[in-house]
SELOVEX-435199 format. One record per residue (C-alpha): x, y, z; residue in three letters; residue number from 1. Coordinates in Angstrom, 1 decimal, padded with zeros to 4 digits. Example, Ala and Ser with C-alpha at 12.3 -4.5 7.8 and 13.67 -1.06 7.14 Angstrom:
BEGIN
<r><east>012.3</east><north>-004.5</north><up>007.8</up><residuo>Ala</residuo><num>1</num></r>
<r><east>013.7</east><north>-001.1</north><up>007.1</up><residuo>Ser</residuo><num>2</num></r>
This chain:
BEGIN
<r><east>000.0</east><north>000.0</north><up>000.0</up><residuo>Unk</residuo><num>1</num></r>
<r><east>001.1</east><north>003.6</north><up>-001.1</up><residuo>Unk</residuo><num>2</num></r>
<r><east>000.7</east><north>005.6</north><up>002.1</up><residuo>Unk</residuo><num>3</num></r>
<r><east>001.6</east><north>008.7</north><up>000.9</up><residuo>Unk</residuo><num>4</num></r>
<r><east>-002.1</east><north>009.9</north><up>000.1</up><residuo>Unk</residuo><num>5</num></r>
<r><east>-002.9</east><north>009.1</north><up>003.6</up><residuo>Unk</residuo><num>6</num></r>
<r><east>-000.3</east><north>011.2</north><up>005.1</up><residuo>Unk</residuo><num>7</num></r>
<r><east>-000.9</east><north>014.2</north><up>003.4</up><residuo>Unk</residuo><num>8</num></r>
<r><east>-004.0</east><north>014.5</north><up>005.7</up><residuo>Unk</residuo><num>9</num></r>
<r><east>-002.0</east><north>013.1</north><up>008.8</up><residuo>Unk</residuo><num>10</num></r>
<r><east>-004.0</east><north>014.3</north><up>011.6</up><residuo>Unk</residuo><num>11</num></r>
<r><east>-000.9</east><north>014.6</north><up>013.9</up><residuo>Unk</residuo><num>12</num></r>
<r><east>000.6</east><north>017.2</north><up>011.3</up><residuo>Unk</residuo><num>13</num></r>
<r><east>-001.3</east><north>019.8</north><up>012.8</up><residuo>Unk</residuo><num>14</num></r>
<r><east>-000.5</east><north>019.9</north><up>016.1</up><residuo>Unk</residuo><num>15</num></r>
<r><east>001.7</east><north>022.4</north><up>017.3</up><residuo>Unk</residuo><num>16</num></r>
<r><east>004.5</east><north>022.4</north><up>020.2</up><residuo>Unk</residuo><num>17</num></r>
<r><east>001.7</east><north>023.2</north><up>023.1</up><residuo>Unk</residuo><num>18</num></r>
<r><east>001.0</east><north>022.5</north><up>026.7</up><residuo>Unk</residuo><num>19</num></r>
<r><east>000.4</east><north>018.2</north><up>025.8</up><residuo>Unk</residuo><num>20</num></r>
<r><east>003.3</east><north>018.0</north><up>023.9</up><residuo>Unk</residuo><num>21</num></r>
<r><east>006.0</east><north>019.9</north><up>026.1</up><residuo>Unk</residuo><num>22</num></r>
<r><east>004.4</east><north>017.5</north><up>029.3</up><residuo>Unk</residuo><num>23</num></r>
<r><east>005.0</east><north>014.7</north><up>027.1</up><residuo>Unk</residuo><num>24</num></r>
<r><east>009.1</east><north>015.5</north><up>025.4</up><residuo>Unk</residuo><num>25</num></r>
<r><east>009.8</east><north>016.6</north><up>029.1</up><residuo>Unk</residuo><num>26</num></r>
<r><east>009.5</east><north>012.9</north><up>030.2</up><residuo>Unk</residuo><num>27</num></r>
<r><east>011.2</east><north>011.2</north><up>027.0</up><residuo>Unk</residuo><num>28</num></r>
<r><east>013.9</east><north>013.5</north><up>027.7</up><residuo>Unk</residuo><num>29</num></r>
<r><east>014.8</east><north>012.4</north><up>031.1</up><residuo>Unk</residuo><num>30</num></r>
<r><east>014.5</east><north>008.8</north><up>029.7</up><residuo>Unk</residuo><num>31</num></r>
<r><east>017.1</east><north>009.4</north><up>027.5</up><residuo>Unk</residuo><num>32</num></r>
<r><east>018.9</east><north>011.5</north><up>029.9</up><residuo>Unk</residuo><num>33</num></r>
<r><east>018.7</east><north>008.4</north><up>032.4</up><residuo>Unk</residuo><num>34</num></r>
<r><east>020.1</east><north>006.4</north><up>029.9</up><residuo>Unk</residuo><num>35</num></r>
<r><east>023.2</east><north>009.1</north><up>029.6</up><residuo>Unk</residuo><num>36</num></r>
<r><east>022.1</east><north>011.1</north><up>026.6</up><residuo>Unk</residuo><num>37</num></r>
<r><east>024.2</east><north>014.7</north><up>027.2</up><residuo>Unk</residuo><num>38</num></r>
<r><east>023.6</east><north>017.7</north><up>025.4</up><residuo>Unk</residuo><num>39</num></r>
<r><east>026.9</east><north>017.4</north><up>023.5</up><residuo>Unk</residuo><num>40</num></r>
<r><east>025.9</east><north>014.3</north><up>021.7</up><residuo>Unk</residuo><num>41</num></r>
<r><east>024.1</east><north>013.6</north><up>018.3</up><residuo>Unk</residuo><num>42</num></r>
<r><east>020.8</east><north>012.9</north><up>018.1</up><residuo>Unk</residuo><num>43</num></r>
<r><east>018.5</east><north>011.5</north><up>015.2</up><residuo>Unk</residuo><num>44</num></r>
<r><east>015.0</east><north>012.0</north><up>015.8</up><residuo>Unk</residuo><num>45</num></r>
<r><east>013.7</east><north>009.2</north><up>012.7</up><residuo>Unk</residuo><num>46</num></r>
<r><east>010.2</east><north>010.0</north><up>011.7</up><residuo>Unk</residuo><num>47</num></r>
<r><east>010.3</east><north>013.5</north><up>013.7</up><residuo>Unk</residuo><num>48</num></r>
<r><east>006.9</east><north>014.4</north><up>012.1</up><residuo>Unk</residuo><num>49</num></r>
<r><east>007.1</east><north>018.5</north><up>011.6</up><residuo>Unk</residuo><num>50</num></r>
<r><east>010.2</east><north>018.4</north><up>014.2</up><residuo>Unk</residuo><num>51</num></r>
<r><east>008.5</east><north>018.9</north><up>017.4</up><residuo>Unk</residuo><num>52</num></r>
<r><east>010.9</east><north>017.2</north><up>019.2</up><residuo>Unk</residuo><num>53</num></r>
<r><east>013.7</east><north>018.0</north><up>017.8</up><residuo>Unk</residuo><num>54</num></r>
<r><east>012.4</east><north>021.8</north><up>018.1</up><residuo>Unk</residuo><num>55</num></r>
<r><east>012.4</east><north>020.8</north><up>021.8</up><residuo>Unk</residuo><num>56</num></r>
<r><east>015.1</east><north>019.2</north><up>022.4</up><residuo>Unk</residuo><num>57</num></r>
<r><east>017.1</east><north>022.3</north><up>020.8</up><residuo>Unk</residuo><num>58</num></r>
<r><east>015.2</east><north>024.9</north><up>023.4</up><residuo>Unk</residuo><num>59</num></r>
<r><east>017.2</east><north>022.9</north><up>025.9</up><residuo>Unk</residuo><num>60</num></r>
<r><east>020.7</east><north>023.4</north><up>025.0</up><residuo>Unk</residuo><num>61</num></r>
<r><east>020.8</east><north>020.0</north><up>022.6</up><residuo>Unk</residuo><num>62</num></r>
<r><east>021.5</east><north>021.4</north><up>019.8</up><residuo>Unk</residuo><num>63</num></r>
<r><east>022.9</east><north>018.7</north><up>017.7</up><residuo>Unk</residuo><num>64</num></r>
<r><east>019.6</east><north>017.0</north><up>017.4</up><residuo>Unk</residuo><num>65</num></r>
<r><east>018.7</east><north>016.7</north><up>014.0</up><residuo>Unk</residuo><num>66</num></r>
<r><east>015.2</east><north>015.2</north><up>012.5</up><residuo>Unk</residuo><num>67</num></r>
<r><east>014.8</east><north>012.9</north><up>009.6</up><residuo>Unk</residuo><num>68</num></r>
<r><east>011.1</east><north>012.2</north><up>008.1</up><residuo>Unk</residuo><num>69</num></r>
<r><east>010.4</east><north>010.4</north><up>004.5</up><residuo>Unk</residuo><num>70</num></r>
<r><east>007.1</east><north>012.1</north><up>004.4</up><residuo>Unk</residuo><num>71</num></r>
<r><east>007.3</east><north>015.5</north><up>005.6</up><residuo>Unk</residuo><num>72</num></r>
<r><east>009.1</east><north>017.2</north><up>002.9</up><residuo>Unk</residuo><num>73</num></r>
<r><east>011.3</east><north>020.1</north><up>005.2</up><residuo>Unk</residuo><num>74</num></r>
<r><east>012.2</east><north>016.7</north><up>006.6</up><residuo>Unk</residuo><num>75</num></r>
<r><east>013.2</east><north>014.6</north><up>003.7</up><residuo>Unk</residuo><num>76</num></r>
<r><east>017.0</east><north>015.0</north><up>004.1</up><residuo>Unk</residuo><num>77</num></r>
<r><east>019.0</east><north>011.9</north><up>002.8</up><residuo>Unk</residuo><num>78</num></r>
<r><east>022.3</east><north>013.1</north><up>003.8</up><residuo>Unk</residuo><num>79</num></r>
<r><east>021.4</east><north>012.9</north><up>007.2</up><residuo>Unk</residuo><num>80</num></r>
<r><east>020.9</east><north>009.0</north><up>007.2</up><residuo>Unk</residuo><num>81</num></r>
<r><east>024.7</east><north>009.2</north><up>005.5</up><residuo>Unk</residuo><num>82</num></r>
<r><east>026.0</east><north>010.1</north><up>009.2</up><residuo>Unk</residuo><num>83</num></r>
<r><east>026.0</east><north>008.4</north><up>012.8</up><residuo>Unk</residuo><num>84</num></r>
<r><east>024.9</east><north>009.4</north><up>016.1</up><residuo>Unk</residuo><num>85</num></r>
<r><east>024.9</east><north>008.8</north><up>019.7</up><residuo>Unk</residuo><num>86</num></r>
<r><east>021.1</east><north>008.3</north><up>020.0</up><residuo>Unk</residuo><num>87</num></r>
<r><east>018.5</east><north>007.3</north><up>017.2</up><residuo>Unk</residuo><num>88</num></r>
<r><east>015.3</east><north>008.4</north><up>018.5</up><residuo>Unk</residuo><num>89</num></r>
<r><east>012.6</east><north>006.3</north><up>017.1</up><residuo>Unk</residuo><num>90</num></r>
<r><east>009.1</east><north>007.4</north><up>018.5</up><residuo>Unk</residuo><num>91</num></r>
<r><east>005.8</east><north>005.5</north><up>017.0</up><residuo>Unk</residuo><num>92</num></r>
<r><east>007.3</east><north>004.9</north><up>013.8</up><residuo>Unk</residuo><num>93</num></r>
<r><east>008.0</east><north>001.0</north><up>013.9</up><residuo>Unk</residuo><num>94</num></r>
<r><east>005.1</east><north>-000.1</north><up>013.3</up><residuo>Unk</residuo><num>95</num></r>
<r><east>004.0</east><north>001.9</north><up>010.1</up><residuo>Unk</residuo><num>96</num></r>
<r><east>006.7</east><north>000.2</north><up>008.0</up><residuo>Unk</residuo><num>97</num></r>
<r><east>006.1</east><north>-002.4</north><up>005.7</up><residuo>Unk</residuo><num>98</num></r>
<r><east>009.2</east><north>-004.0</north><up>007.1</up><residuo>Unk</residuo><num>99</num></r>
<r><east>009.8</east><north>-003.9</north><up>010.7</up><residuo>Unk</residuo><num>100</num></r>
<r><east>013.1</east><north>-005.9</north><up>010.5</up><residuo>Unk</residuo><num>101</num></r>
<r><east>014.5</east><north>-003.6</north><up>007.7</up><residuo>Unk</residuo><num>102</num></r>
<r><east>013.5</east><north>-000.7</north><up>009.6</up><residuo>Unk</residuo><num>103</num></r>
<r><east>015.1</east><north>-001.8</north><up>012.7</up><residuo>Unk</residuo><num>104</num></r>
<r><east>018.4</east><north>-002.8</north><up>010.5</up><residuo>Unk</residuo><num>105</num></r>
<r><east>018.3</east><north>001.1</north><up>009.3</up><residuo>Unk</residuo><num>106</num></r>
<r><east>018.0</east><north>002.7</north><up>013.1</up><residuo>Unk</residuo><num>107</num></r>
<r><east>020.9</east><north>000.2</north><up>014.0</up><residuo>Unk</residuo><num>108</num></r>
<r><east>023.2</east><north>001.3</north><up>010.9</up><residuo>Unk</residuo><num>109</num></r>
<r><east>022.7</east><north>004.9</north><up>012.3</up><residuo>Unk</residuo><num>110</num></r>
<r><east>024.2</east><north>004.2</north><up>015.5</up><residuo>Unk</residuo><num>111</num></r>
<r><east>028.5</east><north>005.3</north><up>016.2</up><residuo>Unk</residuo><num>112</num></r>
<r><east>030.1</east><north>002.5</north><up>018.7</up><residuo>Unk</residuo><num>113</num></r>
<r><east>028.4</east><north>002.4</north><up>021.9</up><residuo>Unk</residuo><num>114</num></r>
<r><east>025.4</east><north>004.3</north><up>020.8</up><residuo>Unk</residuo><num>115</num></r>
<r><east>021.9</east><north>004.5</north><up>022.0</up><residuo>Unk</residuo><num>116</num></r>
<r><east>018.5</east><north>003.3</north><up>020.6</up><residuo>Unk</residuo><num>117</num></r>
<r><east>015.5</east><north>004.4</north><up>022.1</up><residuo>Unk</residuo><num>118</num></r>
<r><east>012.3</east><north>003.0</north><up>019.9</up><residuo>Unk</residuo><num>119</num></r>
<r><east>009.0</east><north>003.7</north><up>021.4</up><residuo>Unk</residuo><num>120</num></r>
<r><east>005.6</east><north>001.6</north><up>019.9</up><residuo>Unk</residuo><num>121</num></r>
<r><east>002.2</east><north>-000.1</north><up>020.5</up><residuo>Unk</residuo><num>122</num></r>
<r><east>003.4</east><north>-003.4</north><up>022.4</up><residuo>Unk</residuo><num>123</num></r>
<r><east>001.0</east><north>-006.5</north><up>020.8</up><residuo>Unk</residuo><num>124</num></r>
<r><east>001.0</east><north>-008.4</north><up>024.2</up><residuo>Unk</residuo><num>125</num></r>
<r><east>-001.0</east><north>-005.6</north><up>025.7</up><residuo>Unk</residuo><num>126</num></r>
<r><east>-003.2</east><north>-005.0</north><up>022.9</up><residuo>Unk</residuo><num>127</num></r>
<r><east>-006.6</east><north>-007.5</north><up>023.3</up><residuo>Unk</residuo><num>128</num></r>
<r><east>-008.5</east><north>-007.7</north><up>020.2</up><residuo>Unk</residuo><num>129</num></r>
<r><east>-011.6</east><north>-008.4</north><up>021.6</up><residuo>Unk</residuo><num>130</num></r>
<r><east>-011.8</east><north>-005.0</north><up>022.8</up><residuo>Unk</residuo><num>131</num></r>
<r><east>-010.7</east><north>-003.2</north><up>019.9</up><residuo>Unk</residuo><num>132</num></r>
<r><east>-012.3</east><north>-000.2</north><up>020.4</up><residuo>Unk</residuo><num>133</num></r>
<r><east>-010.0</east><north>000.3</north><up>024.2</up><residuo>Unk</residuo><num>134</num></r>
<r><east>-006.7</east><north>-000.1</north><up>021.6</up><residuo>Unk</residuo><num>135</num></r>
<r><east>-008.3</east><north>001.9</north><up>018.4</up><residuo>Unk</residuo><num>136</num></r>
<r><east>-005.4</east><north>004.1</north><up>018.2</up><residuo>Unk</residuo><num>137</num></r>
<r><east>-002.7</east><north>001.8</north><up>018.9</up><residuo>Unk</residuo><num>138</num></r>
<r><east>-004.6</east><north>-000.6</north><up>016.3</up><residuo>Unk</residuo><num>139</num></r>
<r><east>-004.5</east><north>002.9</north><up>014.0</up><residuo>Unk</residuo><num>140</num></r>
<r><east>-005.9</east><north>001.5</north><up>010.5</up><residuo>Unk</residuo><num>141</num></r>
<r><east>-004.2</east><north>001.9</north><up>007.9</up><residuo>Unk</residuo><num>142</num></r>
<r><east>-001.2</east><north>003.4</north><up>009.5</up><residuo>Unk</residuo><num>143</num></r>
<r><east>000.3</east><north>000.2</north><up>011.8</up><residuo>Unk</residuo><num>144</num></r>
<r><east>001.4</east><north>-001.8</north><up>009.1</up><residuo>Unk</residuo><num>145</num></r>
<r><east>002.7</east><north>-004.5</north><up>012.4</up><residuo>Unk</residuo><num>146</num></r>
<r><east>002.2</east><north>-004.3</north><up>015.5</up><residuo>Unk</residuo><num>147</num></r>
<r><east>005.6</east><north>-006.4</north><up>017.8</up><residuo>Unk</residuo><num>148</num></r>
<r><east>005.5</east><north>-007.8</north><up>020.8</up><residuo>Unk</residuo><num>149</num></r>
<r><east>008.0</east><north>-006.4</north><up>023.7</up><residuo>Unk</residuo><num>150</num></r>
<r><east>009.9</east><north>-010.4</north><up>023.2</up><residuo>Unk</residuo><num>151</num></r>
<r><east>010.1</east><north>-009.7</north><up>019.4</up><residuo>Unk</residuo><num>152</num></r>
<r><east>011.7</east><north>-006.3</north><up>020.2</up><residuo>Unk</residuo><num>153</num></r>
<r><east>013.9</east><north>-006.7</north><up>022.7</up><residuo>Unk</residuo><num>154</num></r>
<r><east>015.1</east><north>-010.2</north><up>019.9</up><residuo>Unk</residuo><num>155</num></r>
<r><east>015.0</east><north>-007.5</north><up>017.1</up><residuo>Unk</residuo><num>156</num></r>
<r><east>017.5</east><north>-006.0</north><up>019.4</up><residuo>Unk</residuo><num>157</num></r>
<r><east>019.5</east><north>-009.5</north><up>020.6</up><residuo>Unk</residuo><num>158</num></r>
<r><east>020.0</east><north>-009.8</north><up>016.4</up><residuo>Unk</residuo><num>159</num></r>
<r><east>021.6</east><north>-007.1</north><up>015.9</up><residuo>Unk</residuo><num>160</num></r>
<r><east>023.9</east><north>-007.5</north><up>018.7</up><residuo>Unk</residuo><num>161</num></r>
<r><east>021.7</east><north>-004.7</north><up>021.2</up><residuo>Unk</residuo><num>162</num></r>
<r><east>020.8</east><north>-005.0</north><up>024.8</up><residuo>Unk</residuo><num>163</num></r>
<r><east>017.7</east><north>-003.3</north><up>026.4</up><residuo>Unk</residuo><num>164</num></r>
<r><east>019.5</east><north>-001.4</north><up>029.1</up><residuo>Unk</residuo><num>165</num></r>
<r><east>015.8</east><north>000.0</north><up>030.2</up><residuo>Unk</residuo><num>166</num></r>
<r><east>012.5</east><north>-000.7</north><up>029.4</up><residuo>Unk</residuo><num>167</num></r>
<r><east>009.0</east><north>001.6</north><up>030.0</up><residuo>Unk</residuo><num>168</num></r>
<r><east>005.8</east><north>-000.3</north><up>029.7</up><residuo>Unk</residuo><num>169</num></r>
<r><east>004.2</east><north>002.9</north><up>030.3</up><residuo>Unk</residuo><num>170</num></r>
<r><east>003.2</east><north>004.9</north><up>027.4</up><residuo>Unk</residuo><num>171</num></r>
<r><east>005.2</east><north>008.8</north><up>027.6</up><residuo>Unk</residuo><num>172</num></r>
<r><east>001.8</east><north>010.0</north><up>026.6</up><residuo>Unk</residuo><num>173</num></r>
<r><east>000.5</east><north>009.3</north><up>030.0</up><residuo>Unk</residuo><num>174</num></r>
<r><east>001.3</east><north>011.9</north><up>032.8</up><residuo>Unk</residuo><num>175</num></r>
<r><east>000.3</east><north>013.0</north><up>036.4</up><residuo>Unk</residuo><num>176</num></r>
<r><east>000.4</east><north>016.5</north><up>035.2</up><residuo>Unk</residuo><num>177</num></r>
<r><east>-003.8</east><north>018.0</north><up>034.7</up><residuo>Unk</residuo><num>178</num></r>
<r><east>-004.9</east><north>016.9</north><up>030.9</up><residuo>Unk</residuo><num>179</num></r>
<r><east>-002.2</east><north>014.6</north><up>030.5</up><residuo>Unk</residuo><num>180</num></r>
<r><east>-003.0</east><north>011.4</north><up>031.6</up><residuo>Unk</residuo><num>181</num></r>
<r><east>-004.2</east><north>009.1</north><up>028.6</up><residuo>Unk</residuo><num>182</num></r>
<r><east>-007.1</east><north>008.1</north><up>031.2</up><residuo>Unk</residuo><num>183</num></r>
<r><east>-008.4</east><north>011.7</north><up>030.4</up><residuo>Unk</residuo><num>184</num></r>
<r><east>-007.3</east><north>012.0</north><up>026.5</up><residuo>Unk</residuo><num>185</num></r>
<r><east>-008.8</east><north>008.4</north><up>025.7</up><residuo>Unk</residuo><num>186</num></r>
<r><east>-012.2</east><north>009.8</north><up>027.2</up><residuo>Unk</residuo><num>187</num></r>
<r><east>-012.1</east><north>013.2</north><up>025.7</up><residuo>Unk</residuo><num>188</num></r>
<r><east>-012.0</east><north>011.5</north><up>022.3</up><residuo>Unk</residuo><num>189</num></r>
<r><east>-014.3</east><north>008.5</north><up>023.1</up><residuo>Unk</residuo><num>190</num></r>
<r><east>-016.8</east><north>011.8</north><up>023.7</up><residuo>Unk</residuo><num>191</num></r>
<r><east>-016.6</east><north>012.9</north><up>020.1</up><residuo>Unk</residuo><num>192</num></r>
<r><east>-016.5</east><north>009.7</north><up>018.5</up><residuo>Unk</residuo><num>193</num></r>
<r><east>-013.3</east><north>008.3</north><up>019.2</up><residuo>Unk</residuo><num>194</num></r>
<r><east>-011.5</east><north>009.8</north><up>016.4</up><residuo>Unk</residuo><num>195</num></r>
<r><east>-008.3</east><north>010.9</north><up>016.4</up><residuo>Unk</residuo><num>196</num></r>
<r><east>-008.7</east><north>014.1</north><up>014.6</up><residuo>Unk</residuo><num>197</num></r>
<r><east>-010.6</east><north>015.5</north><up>017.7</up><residuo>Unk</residuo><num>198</num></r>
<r><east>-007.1</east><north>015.4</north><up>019.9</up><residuo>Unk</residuo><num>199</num></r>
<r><east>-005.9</east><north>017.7</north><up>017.1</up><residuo>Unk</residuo><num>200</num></r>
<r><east>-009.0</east><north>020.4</north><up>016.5</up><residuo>Unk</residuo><num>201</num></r>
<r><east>-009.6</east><north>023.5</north><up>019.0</up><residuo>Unk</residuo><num>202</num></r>
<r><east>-011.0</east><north>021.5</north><up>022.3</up><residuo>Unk</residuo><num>203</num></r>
<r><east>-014.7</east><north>021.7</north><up>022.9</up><residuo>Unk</residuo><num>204</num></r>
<r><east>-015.0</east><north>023.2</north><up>026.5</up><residuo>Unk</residuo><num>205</num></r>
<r><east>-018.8</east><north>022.3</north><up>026.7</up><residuo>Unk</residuo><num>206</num></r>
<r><east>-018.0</east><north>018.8</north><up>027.0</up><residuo>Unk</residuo><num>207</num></r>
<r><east>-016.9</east><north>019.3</north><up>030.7</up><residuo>Unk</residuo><num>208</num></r>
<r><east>-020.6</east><north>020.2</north><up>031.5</up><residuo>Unk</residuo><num>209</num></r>
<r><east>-021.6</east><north>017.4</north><up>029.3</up><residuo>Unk</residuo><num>210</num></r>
<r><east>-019.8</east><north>015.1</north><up>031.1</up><residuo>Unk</residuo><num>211</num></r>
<r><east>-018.7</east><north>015.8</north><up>034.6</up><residuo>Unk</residuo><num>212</num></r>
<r><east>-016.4</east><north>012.7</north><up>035.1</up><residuo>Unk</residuo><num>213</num></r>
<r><east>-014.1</east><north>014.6</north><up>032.3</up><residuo>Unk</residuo><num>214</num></r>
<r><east>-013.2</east><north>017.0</north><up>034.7</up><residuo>Unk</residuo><num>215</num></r>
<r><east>-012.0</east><north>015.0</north><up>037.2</up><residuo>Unk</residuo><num>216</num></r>
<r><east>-010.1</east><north>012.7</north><up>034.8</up><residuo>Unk</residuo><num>217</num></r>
<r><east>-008.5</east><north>016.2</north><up>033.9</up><residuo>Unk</residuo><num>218</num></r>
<r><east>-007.1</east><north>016.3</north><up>037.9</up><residuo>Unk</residuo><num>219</num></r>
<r><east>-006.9</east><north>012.9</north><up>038.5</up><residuo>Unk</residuo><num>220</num></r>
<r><east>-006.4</east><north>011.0</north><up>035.6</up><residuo>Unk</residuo><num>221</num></r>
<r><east>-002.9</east><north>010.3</north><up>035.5</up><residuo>Unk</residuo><num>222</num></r>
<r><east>-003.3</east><north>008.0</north><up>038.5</up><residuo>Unk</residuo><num>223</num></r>
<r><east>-004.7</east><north>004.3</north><up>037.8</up><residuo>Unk</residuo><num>224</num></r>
<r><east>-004.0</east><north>001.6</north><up>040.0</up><residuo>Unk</residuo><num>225</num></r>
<r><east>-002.4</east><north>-000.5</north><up>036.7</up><residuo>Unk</residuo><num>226</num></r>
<r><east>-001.9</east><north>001.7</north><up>033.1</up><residuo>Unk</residuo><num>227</num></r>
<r><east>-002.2</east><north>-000.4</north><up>030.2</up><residuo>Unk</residuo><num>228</num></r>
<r><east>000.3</east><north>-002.1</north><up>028.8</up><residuo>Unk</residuo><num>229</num></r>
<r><east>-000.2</east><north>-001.8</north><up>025.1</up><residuo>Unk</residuo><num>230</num></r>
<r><east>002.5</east><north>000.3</north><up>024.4</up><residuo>Unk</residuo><num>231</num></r>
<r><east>006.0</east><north>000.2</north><up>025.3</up><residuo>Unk</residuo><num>232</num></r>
<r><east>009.7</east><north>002.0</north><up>025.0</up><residuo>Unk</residuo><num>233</num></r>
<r><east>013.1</east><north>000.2</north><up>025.4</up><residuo>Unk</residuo><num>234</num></r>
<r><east>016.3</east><north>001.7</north><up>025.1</up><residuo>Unk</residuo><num>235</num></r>
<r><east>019.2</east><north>-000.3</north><up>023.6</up><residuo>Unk</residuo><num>236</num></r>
<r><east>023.2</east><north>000.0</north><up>023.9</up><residuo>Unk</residuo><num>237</num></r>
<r><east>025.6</east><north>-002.0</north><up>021.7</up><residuo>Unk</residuo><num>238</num></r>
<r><east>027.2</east><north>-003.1</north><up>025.1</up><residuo>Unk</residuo><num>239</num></r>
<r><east>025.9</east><north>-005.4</north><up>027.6</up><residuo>Unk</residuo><num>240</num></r>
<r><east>023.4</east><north>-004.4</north><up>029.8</up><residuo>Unk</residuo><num>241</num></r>
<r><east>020.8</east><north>-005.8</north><up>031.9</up><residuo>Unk</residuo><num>242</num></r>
<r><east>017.4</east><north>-003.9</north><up>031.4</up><residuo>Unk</residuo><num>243</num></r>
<r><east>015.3</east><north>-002.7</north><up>034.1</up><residuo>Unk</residuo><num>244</num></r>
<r><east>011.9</east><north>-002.6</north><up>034.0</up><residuo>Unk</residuo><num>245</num></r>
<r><east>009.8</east><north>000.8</north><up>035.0</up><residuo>Unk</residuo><num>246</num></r>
């Protein structure tokens, strides 16, 4: 399948770097900063999107982060996958290639001696199909072309000669900060249809009065008793390591 079409109307292309999205790079930085990410090191962001990231990661002194999309074109720079790095960055953009193992082979041949991969995606042993609408957007027809388990990935890794030195079973898009807990995004847009677009579009205030429990998810919603598991993050070295599990 030709997904260019498809991502010309990318939803996600829209958003901007706003209140959500600084909540949410704050805690993948200190990931990679726990795994020893500096500021004087080179970082690929692969499949940046419009560059948010990157954009962020610049705003705090890292300013040899560089971003590479194949389908945004400000960000369809070949000479940048010439070049190695200390970190590939690798953020829900696994699972939308054809090839999963080709793709993984590419993030690998970015890496300098010692480097670091951190790969963020939907995880398949949390995902249960019978309840397909509570994993819609992890599912995320047509755009997951495969969706691996955490075994698979963390093998992916063992194949290449990579060791998980951490692993997050927690999604980074779920915080204890007010409106960013997934509890509270995953009802705001189970209120308008469950569709993605709506996390994207000016937000509806009149669906706090609508529904009350929204508001409290808004305080409180970063603080279930066990998040799901459907999506997962694990940073690799090329050295031994034993990975710890958070």
């Amino acid at each position: 399948m030709d997904l260019s079409a498809y991502y010309e109307g990318y939803p996600i292309r829209r958003q901007g770097l706003d209140y959500l999205l600084r909540v949410f790079f704050r805690g993948l930085a200190k990931r990679l900063a726990h795994a020893g990410f500096t500021r004087g090191e080179r970082l690929l962001d692969y499949g940046c999107n419009t560059g948010l990231f990157v954009d962020y990661l610049r705003g705090r002194g890292f300013n040899a982060a560089v971003g590479y999309d194949p389908y945004v074109d400000a960000f369809k720079r070949p000479e940048l996958l010439k070049e190695k790095y200390d970190v590939v960055f690798s953020s829900d953009v696994l699972e939308h290639d054809d090839d999963p193992r080709g793709h993984f082979a590419r993030l690998v041949g970015l890496l300098s001696p010692g480097g670091l991969l951190a790969v963020q995606t939907p995880n398949a042993e949390g995902i249960d199909l019978s309840r397909p609408e509570e994993h819609l957007h992890q599912i995320h027809v047509p755009y997951h072309r495969h969706i691996l388990s955490l075994n698979s990935l963390v093998a992916l890794g063992g194949d290449h000669g990579l060791y998980p030195i951490r692993v997050y079973n927690r999604w980074y898009m779920d915080s204890f900060w007010p409106g960013c807990s997934r509890r509270f995004l995953e009802s705001w847009l189970k209120t308008q249809g469950n569709l993605i677009d709506a996390a994207y579009e000016p937000p509806r205030y009149g669906l706090f009065f609508k529904h009350p429990v929204l508001l409290w998810l808004f305080f409180f919603g970063g603080f279930p008793s066990s998040p799901k598991t459907d999506h997962v993050m694990v940073l690799f070295r090329k050295n031994p390591g034993t990975a710890i599990p958070n």
